[in-house]
C-alpha positions, -999 to 999 in steps of 0.1 A, spaced: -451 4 602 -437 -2 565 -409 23 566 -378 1 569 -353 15 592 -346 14 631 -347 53 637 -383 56 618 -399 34 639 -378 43 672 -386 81 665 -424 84 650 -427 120 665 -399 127 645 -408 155 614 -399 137 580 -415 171 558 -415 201 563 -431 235 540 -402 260 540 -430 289 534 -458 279 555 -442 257 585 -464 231 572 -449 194 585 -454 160 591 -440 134 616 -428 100 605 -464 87 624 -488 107 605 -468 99 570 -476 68 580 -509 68 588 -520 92 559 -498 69 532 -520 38 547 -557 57 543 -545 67 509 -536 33 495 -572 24 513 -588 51 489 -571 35 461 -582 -3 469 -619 12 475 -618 26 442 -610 -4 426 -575 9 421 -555 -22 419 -514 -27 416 -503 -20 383 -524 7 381 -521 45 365 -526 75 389 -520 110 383 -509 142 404 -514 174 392 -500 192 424 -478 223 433 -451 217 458 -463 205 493 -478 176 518 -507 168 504 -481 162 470 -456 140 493 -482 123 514 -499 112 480 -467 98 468 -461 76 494 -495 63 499 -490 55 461 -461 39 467 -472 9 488 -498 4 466 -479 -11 439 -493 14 415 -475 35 390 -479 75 392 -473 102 373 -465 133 383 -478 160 362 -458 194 358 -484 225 368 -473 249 343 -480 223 312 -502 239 287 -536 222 291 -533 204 255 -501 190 274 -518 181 304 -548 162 286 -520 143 263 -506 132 293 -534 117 316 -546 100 286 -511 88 275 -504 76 310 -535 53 311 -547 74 344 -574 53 362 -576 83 390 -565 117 388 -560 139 417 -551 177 415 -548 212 435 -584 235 426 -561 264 433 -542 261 403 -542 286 378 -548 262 350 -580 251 366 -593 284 361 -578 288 328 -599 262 313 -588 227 321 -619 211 335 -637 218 303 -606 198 282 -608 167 309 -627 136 295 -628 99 301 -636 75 329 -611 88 352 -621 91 393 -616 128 401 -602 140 434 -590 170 443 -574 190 473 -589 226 482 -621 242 472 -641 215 462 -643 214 422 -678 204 401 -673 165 388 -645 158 418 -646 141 451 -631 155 484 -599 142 482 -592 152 527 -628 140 533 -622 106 513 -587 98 532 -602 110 566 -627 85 561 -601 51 556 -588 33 585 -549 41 590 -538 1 590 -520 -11 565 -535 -29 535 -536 -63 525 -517 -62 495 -495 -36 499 -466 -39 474 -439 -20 459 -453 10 440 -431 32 408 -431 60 395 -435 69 358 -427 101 351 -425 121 319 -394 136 303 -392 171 305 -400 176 268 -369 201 260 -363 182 223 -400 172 217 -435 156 233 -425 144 267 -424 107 266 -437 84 298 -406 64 312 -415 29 326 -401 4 346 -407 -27 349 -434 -28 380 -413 -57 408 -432 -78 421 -420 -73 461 -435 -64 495 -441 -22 498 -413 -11 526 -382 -29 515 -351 -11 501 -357 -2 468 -327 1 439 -327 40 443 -324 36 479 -296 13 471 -280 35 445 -280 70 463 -275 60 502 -238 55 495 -234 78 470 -245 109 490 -239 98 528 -281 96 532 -295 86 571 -314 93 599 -291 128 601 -297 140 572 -317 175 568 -322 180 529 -335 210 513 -354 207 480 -360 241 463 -369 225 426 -407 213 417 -413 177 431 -430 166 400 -395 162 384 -375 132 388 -346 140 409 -363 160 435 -391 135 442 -369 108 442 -340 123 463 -367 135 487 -382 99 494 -350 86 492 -342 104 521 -378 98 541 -374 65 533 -337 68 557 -349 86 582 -344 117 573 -363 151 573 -366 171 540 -375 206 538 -395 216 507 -396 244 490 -426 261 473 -407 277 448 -370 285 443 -359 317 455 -322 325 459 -317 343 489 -345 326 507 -329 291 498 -300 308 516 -313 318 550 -331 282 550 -304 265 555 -294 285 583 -328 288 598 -333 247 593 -291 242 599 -296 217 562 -268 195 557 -275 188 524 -293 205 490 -295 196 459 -299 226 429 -296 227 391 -271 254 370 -294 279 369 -300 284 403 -260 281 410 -258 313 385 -287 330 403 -270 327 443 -240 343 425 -258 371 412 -268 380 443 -250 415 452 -220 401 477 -238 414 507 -263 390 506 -242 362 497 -221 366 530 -250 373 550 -259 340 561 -244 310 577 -242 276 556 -216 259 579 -242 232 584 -236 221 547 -221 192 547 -229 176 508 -244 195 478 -257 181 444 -260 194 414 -271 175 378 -301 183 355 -280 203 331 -244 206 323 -225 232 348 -205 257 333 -167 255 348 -163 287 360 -196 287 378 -186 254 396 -158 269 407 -169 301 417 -198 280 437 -170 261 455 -150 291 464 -181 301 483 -193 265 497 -163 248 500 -153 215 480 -189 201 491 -202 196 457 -211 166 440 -221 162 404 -241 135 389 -258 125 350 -286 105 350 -319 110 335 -358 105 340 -350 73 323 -323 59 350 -308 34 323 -273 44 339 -255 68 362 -223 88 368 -215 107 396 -180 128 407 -169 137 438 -157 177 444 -117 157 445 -126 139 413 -140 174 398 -110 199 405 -86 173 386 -110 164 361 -130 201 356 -159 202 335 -164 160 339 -196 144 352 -180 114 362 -176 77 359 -201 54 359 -219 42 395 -248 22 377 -237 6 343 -212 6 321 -202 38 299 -196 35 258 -199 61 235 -203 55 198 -209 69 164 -238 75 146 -239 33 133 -237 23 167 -198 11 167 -177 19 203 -152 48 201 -121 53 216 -114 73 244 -111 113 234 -135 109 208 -167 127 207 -202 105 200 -228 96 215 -230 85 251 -246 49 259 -249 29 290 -249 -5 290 -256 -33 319 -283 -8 337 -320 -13 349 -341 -18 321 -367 9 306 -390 18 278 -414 43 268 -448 41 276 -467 33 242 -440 40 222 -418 12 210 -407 35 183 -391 57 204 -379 31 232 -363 10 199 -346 40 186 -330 47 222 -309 14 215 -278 4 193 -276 -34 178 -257 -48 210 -293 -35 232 -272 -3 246 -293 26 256 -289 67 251 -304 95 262 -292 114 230 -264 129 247 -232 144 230 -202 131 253 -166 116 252 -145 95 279 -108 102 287 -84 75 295 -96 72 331 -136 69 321 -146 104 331 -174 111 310 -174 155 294 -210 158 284 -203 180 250 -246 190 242 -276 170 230 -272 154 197 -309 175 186 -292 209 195 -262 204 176 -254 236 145 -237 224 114 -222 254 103 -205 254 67 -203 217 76 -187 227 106 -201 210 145 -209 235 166 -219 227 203 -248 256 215 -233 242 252 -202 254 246 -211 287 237 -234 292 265 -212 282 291 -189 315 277 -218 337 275 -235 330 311 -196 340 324 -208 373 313 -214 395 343 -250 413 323 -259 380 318 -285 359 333 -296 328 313 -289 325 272 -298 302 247 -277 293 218 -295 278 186 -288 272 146 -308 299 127 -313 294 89 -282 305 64 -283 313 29 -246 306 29 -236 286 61 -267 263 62 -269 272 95 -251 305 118 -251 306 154 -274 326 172 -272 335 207 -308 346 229 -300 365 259 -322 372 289 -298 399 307 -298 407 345 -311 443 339 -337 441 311 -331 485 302 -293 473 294 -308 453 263 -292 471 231 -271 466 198 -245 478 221 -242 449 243 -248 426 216 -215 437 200 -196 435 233 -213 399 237 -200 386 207 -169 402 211 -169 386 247 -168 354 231 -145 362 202 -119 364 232 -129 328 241 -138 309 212 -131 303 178 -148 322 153 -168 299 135 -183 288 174 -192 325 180 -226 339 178 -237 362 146 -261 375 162 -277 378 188 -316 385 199 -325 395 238 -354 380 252 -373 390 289 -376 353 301 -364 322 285 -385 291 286 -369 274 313 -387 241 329 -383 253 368 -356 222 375 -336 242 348 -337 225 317 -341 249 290 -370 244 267 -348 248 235 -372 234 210 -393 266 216 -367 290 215 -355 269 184 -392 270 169 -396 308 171 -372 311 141 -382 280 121 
């Protein structure tokens, strides 16, 4: 058996996944034996390590049990987000180098038209109904013995930035050269960070084709531990799972944080979360006041971290750390912190640049040196084009993304900064805060609100918005206008597609 630790082996009966919505589970013995027959697949398709696969999968086991078969492979795989545009989806598989793609029939951009778009020598498998062109991928597993390849080695993932400033762009590792099974770095890096073993009952209500939830959720396999997956994220039924499944740890982005408050108070209260003993939150920057309205509720239980897709560093703060430094992501865990100006050149701490680690594991991106040389400065630091500064201490304020950024009369304004006023709003659900085209400014602010009661949309509430953050802000940071919009393009981990709210009025 290749899963490392004592209580995996001592315990095989033990449930490592289990389907919130349909009871769905599997023990630590058939994860085992269903990872092995998968790699088999893999090898008897001439799938060797170093090798591109692809998942285009909804949340569930066939998604998890693929992603660990792949992993002792020593392939890379990709994780494809379901609700792409099929032009995004195509870019992708080809972009990734995919030697075999495997995917869910049932999904709605099968019948919307993405078999016909699909070209290239690429093995097809697929779960469910069985699709024209594709092999069974149950029938083709079912068929492999459960022992353990050869060859099995250390496989990665290479998953795709979210694609909120642009194209997403493939993140690669360096593929290591080292038996499948071992402890790998994010093992390493997260056990400590977030009290991870054998005890540990995690609840993942984001998609799994992101990075943090996949990762998190192996990570915690991998220790012993049994996850419990969501389908899809839905706030009061996030809430009576960890009672039902007594979770003692969950992981969520803003958003959702904003959406359990906005449930009336009766629900809120209605359901026991004592078992919570550690809650993340990253993804996106969290406004103060909804961190600490969250903690009011949970407890001081919440833990903040910064990292990206590409993992070139990582901070991390402690609910202590957070009260005395409020609105801070943290000091570094995994590199060193800088930030610097636009040449490149270290500023002190207190002033505002851009944030760069240095010192951490080593990235690029996939067929793109372009991009992967324009993510360094001269002294080989990386950046994820984030807007920060460091106090004296080396707690790291994320300020925006450099792309976002409104020069306004020749004035920085930071749409974060905005929006964190605006979502404080109690008619307020999610909002997006852009630079719109000025005769006179260059560019004014403009805010895009998706309201919790879509009839209270009106020139009305617009004026009490911007008068809501006229209270709050400087005028030259407040909002000139403001549009209302029924749904903002969020990716479902939380990241707001601003480049398409952005586009709409270029």
């Amino acid at each position: 058996m290749l899963f490392p630790l004592p209580p995996v082996v001592q315990n095989p009966g033990k449930v490592a996944i289990q389907i919130c919505e349909t009871g769905e589970r599997l023990t630590f013995a058939e994860l085992e034996r269903g990872a092995n027959r998968i790699a088999r697949v893999l090898r008897s398709n001439g799938i060797v390590r170093g090798d591109h696969v692809a998942l285009l999968l909804p949340n569930g086991l066939p998604f998890l049990q693929a992603c660990f078969g792949l992993d002792r492979a020593g392939v890379y795989y990709t994780t494809i987000n379901t609700r792409l545009a099929i032009s995004e989806i195509v870019h992708i598989l080809r972009d990734c180098d995919a030697r075999l793609l495997l995917l869910d029939s049932g999904l709605d951009i099968v019948r919307d038209g993405l078999l016909e778009a699909l070209n290239g020598p690429v093995l097809r498998f697929c779960v469910g109904d069985l699709l024209p062109g594709f092999h069974d991928w149950e029938t083709a597993v079912l068929a492999e013995s459960d022992a353990s390849i050869d060859d099995a080695s250390q496989g990665l993932d290479m998953l795709y930035s979210s694609g909120t400033t642009g194209r997403p762009k493939g993140v690669k590792w360096p593929m290591v050269d080292k038996p499948a099974g071992q402890r790998t770095m994010l093992v390493e890096l997260l056990q400590p960070l977030f009290a991870y073993d054998e005890q540990t009952r995690y609840l993942s209500p984001a998609p799994l084709y992101h990075a943090a939830p996949l990762r998190h959720c192996m990570t915690v396999v991998k220790l012993g531990g049994t996850i419990f997956v969501m389908r899809q994220f839905d706030a009061e039924r996030s809430l009576a799972w960890i009672e039902q499944f007594k979770v003692t740890h969950a992981q969520w982005v803003p958003t959702m944080f904003v959406r359990l408050l906005k449930l009336p108070e009766e629900i809120r209260h209605r359901f026991d979360l004592s078992s919570l003993k550690l809650v993340l939150h990253a993804a996106a920057p969290c406004p103060v006041e909804v961190k600490h309205r969250m903690m009011a509720w949970w407890g001081s239980i919440i833990h903040e971290y910064y990292a990206g897709t590409e993992n070139n560093g990582f901070c991390a703060i402690t609910p202590d750390e957070w009260l005395t430094h409020p609105g801070s992501v943290g000091r570094a865990r995994q590199g060193r912190l800088h930030v610097c100006d636009d040449d490149g050149q270290e500023l002190p701490a207190g002033s505002t640049g851009l944030v760069y680690f240095s010192d951490g594991p080593e990235f690029s991106y996939h067929k793109d040196p372009e991009k992967t040389a324009q993510s360094r400065n001269s002294l080989g630091w990386s950046t994820l084009g984030d807007v920060g500064y460091l106090d004296a201490e080396g707690y790291l304020y994320l300020v925006d993304r450099k792309a976002f950024m409104i020069i306004s009369g020749g004035v920085n304004v930071y749409p974060q900064e905005v929006e964190n006023v605006l979502i404080d709003h109690p008619k307020v659900l999610d909002v997006a805060v852009i630079g719109v085209p000025d005769e006179d400014l260059g560019e004014s602010v403009k805010a895009v609100v998706q309201v919790v009661e879509p009839n209270e949309a009106s020139a009305s509430l617009s004026a009490d918005l911007i008068a809501f953050c006229r209270q709050r802000l400087a005028s030259f940071k407040c909002p000139k206008s403001i549009d209302f919009d029924p749904a903002l393009p969020r990716h479902p981990t939380g990241k707001l597609y601003k480049q398409r709210v952005w586009d709409r009025y270029r």
